[in-house]
C-alpha positions as CSV (number, residue, x, y, z in Angstrom):
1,X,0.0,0.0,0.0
2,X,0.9,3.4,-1.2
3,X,1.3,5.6,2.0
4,X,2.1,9.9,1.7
5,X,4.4,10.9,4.0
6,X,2.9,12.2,7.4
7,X,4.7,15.7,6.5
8,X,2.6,16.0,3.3
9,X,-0.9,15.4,5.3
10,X,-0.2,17.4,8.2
11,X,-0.7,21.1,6.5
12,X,-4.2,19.8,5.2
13,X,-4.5,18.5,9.1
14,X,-3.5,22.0,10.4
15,X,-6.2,23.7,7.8
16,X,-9.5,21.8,8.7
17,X,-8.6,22.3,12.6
18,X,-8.6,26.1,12.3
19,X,-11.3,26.2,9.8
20,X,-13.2,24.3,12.7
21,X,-11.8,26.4,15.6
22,X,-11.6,29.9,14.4
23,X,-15.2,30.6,14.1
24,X,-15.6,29.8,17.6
25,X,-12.5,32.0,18.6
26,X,-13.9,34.9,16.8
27,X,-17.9,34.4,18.1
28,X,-15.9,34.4,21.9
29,X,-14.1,37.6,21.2
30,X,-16.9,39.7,19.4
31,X,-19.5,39.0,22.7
32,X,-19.6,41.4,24.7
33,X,-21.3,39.4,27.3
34,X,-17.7,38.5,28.1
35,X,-16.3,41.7,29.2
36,X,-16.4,43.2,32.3
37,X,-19.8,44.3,33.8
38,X,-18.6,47.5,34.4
39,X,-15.9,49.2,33.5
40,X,-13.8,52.7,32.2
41,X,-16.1,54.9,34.7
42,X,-14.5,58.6,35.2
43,X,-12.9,59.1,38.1
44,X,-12.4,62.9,37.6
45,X,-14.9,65.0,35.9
46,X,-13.4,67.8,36.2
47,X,-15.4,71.5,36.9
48,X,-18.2,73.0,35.8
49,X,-18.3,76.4,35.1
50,X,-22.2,77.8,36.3
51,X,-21.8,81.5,35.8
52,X,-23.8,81.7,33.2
53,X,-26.5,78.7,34.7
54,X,-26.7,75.4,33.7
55,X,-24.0,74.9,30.9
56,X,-24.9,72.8,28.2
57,X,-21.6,73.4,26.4
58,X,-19.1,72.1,28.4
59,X,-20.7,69.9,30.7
60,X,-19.7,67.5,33.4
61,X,-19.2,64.1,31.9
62,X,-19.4,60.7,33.6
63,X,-18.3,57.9,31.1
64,X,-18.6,54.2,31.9
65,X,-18.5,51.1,30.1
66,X,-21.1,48.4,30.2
67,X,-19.7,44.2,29.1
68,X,-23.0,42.6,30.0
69,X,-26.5,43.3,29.0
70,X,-26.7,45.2,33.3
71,X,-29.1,47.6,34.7
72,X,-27.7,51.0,35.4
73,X,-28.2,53.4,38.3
74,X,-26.3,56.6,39.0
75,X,-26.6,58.5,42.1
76,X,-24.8,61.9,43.0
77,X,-24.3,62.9,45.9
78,X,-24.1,67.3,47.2
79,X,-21.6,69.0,49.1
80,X,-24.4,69.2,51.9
81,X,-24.8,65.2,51.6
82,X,-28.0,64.9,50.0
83,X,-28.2,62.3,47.5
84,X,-30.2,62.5,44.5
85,X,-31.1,59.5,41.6
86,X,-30.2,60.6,38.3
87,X,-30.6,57.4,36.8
88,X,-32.4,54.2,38.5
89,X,-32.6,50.6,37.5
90,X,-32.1,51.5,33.5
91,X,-31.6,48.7,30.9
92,X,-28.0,49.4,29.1
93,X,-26.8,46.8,26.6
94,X,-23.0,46.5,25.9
95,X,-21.4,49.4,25.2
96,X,-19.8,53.0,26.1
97,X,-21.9,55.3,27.8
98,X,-22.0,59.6,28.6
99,X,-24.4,60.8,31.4
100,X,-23.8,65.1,30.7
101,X,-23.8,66.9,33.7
102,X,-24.7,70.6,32.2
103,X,-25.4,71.4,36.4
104,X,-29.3,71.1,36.4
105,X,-31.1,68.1,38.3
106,X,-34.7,67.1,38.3
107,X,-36.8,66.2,41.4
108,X,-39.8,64.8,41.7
109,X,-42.3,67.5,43.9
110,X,-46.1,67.0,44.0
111,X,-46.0,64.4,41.5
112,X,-44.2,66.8,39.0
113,X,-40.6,67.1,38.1
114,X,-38.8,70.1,38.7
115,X,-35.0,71.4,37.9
116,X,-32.8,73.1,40.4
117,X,-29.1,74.8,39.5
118,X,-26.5,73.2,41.4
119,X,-24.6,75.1,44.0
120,X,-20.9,75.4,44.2
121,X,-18.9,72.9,45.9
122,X,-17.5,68.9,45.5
123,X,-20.2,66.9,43.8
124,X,-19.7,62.7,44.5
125,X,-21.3,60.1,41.7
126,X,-21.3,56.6,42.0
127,X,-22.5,54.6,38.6
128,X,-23.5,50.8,40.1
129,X,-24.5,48.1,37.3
130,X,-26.2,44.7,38.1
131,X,-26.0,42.0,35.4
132,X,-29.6,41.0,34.0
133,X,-28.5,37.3,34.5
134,X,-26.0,36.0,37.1
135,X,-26.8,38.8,40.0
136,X,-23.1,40.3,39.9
137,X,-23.4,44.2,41.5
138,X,-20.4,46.2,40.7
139,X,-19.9,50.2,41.2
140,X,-17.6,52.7,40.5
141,X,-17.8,56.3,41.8
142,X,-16.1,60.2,40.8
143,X,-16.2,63.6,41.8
144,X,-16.5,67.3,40.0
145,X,-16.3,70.6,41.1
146,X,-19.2,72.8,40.6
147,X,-17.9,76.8,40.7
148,X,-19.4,80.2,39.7
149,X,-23.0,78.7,40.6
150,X,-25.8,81.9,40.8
151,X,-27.8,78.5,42.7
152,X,-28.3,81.1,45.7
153,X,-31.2,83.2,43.8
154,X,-34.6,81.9,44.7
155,X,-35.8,80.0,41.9
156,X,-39.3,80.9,40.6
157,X,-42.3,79.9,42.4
158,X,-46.0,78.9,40.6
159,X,-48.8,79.5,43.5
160,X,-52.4,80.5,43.4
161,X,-53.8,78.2,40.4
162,X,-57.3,78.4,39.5
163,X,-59.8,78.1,37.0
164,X,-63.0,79.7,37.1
165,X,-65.7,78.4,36.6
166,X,-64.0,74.7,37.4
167,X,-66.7,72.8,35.4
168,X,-67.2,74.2,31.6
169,X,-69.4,73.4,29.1
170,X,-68.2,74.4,25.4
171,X,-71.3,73.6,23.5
172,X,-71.7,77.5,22.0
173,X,-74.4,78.7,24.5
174,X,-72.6,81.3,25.4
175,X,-72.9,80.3,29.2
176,X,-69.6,78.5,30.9
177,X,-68.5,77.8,27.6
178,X,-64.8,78.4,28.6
179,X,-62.8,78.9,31.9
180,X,-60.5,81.4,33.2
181,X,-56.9,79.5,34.4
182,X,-54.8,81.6,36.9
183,X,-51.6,81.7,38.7
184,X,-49.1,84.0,40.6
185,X,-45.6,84.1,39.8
186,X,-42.4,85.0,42.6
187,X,-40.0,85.9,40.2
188,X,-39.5,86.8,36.8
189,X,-39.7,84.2,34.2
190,X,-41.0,82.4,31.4
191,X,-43.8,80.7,31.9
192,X,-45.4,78.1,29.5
193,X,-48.5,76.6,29.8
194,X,-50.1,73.5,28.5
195,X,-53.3,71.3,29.1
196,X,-53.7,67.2,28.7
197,X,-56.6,65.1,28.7
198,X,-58.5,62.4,27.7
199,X,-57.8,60.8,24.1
200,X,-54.3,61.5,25.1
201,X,-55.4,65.3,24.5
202,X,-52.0,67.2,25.0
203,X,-51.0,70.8,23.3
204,X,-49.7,73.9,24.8
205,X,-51.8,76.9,25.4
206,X,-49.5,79.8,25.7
207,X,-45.8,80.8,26.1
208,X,-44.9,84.1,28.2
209,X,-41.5,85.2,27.8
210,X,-39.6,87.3,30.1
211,X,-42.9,87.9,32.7
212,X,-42.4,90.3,35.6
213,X,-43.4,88.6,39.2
214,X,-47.9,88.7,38.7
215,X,-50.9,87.1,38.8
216,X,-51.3,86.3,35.6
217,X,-54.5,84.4,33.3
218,X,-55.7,82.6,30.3
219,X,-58.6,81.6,28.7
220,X,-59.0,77.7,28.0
221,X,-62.4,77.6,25.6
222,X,-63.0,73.6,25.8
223,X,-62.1,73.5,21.3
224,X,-59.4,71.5,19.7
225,X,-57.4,73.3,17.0
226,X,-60.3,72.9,14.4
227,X,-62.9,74.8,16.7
228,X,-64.5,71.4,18.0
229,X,-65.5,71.0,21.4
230,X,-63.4,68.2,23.2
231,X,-64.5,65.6,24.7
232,X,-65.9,65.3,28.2
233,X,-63.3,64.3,30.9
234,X,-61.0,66.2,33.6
235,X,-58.2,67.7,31.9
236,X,-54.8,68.4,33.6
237,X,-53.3,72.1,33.0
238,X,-49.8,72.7,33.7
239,X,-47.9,76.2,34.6
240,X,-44.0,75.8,34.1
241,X,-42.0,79.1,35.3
242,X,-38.0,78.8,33.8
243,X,-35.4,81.4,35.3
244,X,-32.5,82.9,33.1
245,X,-30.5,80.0,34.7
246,X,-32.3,76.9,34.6
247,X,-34.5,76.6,37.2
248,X,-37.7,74.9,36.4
249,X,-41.0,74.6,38.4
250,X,-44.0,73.4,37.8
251,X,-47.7,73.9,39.4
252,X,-50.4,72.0,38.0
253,X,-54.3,71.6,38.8
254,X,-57.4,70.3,36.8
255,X,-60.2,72.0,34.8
256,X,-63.6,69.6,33.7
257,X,-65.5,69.5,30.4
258,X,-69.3,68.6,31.1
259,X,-72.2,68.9,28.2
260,X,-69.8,70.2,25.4
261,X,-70.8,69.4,22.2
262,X,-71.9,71.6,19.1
263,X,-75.4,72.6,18.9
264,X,-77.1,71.6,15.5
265,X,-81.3,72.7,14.4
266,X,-82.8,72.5,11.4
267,X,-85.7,74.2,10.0
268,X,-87.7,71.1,9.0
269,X,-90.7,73.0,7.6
270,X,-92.1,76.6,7.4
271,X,-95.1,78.7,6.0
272,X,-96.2,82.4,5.3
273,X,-99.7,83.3,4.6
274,X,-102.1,84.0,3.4
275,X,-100.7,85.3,0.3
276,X,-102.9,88.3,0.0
277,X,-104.0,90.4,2.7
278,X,-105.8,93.9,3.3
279,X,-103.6,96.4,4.9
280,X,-103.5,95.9,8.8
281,X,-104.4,92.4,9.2
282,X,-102.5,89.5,10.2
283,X,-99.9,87.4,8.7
284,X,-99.2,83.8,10.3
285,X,-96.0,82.6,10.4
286,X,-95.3,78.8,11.4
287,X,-92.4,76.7,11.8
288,X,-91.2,73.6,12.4
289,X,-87.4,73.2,14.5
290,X,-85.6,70.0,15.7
291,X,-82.4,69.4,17.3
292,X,-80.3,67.8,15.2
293,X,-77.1,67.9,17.7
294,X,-76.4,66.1,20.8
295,X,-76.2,69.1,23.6
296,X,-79.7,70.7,24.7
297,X,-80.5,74.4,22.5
298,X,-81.6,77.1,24.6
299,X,-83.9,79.4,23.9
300,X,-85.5,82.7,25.1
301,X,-89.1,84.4,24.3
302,X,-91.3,85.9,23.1
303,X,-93.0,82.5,22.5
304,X,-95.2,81.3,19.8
305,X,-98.4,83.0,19.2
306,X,-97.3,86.5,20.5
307,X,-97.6,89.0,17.6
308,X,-96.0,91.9,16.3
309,X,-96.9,95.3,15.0
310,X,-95.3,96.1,11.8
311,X,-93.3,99.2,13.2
312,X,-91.4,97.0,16.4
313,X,-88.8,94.4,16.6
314,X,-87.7,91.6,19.3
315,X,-85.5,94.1,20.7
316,X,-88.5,96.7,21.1
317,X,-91.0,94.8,22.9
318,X,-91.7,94.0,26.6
319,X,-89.3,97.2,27.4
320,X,-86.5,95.7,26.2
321,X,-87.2,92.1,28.0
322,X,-86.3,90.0,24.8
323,X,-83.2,91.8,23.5
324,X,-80.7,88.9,22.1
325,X,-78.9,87.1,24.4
326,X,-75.6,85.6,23.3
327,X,-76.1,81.9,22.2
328,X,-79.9,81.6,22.1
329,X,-81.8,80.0,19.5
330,X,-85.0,81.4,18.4
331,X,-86.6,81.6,14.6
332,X,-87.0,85.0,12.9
333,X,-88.9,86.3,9.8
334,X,-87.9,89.2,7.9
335,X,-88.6,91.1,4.7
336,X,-86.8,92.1,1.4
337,X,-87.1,95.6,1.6
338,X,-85.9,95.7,5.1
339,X,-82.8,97.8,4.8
340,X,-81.8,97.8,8.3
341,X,-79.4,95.1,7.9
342,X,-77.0,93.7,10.7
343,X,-78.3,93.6,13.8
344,X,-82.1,94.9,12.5
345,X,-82.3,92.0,10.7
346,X,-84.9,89.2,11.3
347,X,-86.6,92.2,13.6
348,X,-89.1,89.6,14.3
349,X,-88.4,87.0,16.1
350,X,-90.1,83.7,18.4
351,X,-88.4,81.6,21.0
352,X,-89.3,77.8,21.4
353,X,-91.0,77.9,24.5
354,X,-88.2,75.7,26.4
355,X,-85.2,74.4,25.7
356,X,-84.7,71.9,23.0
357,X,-83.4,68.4,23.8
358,X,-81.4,66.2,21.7
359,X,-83.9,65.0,19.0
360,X,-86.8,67.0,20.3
361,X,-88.8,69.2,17.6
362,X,-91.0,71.8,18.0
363,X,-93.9,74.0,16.1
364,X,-93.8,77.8,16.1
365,X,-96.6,80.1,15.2
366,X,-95.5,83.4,15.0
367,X,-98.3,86.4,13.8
368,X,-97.3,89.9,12.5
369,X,-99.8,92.9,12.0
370,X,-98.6,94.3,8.5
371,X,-99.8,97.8,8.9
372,X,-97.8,99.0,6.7
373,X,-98.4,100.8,2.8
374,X,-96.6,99.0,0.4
375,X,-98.2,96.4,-2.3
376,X,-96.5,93.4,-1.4
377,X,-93.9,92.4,0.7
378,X,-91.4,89.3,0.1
379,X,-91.3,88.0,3.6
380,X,-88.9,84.8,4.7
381,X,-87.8,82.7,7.7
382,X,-84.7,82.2,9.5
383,X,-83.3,79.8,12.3
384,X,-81.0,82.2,15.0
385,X,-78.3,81.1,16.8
386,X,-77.9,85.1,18.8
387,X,-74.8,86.6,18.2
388,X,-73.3,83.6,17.1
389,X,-74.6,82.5,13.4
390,X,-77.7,81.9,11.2
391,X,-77.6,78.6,10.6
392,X,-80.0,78.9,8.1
393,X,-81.2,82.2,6.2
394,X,-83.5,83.2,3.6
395,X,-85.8,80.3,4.0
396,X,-89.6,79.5,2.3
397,X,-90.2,83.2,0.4
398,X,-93.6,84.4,0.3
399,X,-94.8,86.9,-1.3
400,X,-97.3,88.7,0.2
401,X,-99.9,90.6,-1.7
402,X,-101.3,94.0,0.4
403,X,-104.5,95.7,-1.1
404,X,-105.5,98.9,0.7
């Protein structure tokens, strides 16, 4: 038998034991899981400069290297020994890490976070990592110097939040359709506030730069962007006052939407007559309204069957009593030739007798004495929402003959 020398096979050997082994030898040196669970963490972070408040430019940094998927906390302790949590129980994947110091820390105060300048002095860290499998701990502190710090101005306070009336309505009745949201300031500021609610319903109401120390106010109307009433539900507003430096607090307190909704009516029918009349009789006007919407319609009188002379309006009668009131519904009728226009339009006008519930419809008779000379008179019929909108105008035309 024909035998190769052991030299000749040995190189072929060699070659399938590394093409066997080196895969493994590379999958062990590219897994991170392998390093150390914490490592590299600055020991020194040097100063940080606060004379101009909280320094986003040079920052303190705290570096520190994570070998084993670990969670992370990092505590830092104050010159007067109070320890605060800038980072607790936090997933962290192999890798290097930066935490940026740029000398404002958040609290946690009334359930809302707030940030405070450091003060000058010695600042201690310690970063601590526990590995998500195995439960090794290991930690590794620093220190930095905190210098120039303006920390010793009182930071600005939010006090005295209110909204009034607490409970609104936006459902274009003109009554506790929005609320007025206050607060009082301690110091100058900018103050920013925003609103959040159901439907996770979140959007900022108003910034106010550079404010003086004063009670200040807002308006919150109960309408998304669009002009649509939002939903029912407590909503949360928030007041944030920031100083020149960094200093952040925040006041919050509720206001509630009840009943908001937008009011829809329809004319669903409507007549004029008789057609032909002698001078100083009566015309009858009747009309049928629903509510179409979902919120109750109020309305205000005079109520069906009163009836007008030719020479007064709503606004006229009952010394005054019936003059529009923002947000009432009522019907109206009015003439071509009327050139009063604006607010002497629809000069005759009839409420519903009581407010209008969702779905519920309604008959009007309204009667008007036309003592007036003229040969005919092009009356019509309109649906009022008062100092709001005509929802509809210009509705069933009648001419009406006049022989005198």
């Amino acid at each position: 038998m024909n035998r190769r020398p052991l030299s000749l096979q040995f190189p072929r050997v060699l070659i399938l034991l590394v093409g066997l082994i080196f895969p493994l030898l590379v999958g062990a040196c590219g897994d991170g899981s392998s390093g150390p669970l914490l490592s590299g963490v600055t020991s020194d972070a040097g100063q940080l400069d606060l004379s101009s408040g909280a320094n986003q430019d040079s920052p303190a940094n705290i570096n520190y290297t994570i070998g084993q998927a670990a969670r992370v906390s990092i505590t830092l302790q104050a010159p007067d020994g109070q320890t605060y949590q800038l980072r607790h129980n936090e997933s962290r994947s192999p890798g290097q890490y930066t935490l940026a110091l740029p000398g404002v820390i958040d609290l946690q105060q009334n359930g809302l976070t707030q940030s405070r300048l450091l003060s000058n002095g010695s600042y201690r860290y310690q970063v601590q990592a526990a590995a998500q499998s195995g439960g090794e701990v290991q930690a590794a502190s620093g220190s930095f110097v905190v210098k120039h710090s303006p920390a010793g101005t009182e930071p600005p306070q939010v006090e005295g939040l209110f909204a009034s009336p607490a409970v609104i309505s936006p459902n274009f009745d003109a009554r506790e359709d929005s609320a007025t949201l206050g607060w009082r300031t301690s110091q100058p500021a900018t103050v920013t506030v925003s609103i959040a609610g159901p439907d996770d319903y979140n959007t900022q109401l108003t910034t106010l730069k550079n404010q003086p120390a004063q009670e200040s106010k807002i308006v919150f109307n109960g309408l998304d962007p669009s002009g649509a009433p939002l939903p029912d539900g407590v909503y949360t507003y928030t007041v944030q006052a920031s100083d020149a430096w960094g200093n952040v607090t925040r006041q919050a307190s509720t206001v509630e939407i009840k009943g908001g909704g937008r009011p829809t009516a329809v004319i669903e029918q409507a007549s004029i007559g008789p057609a032909q009349i002698l001078q100083g009789n009566v015309i009858t006007v009747t009309v049928r309204v629903r509510n179409t919407g979902k919120v109750v319609i109020r309305t205000q009188g005079p109520d069906s069957g009163y009836m007008y002379n030719f020479n007064q309006t709503y606004s006229s009668i009952e010394n005054g009593k019936y003059t529009d009131s923002a947000g009432f519904w009522r019907i109206g009728v009015d003439y071509e030739s009327n050139s009063g226009g604006g607010p002497s339009r629809y000069p005759f006008r009839w409420g519903f007798g009581h407010d209008l519930q969702p779905g519920e419809a309604v008959d009007i008779t309204g009667l008007i004495k036309v003592d007036r000379p003229e040969e005919k008179l092009n009356f019509y019929v309109g649906l009022i929402q008062e100092q709001i909108s005509l929802p509809q105008d210009h509705i069933q035309v009648t001419q009406v003959k006049i022989n005198y």
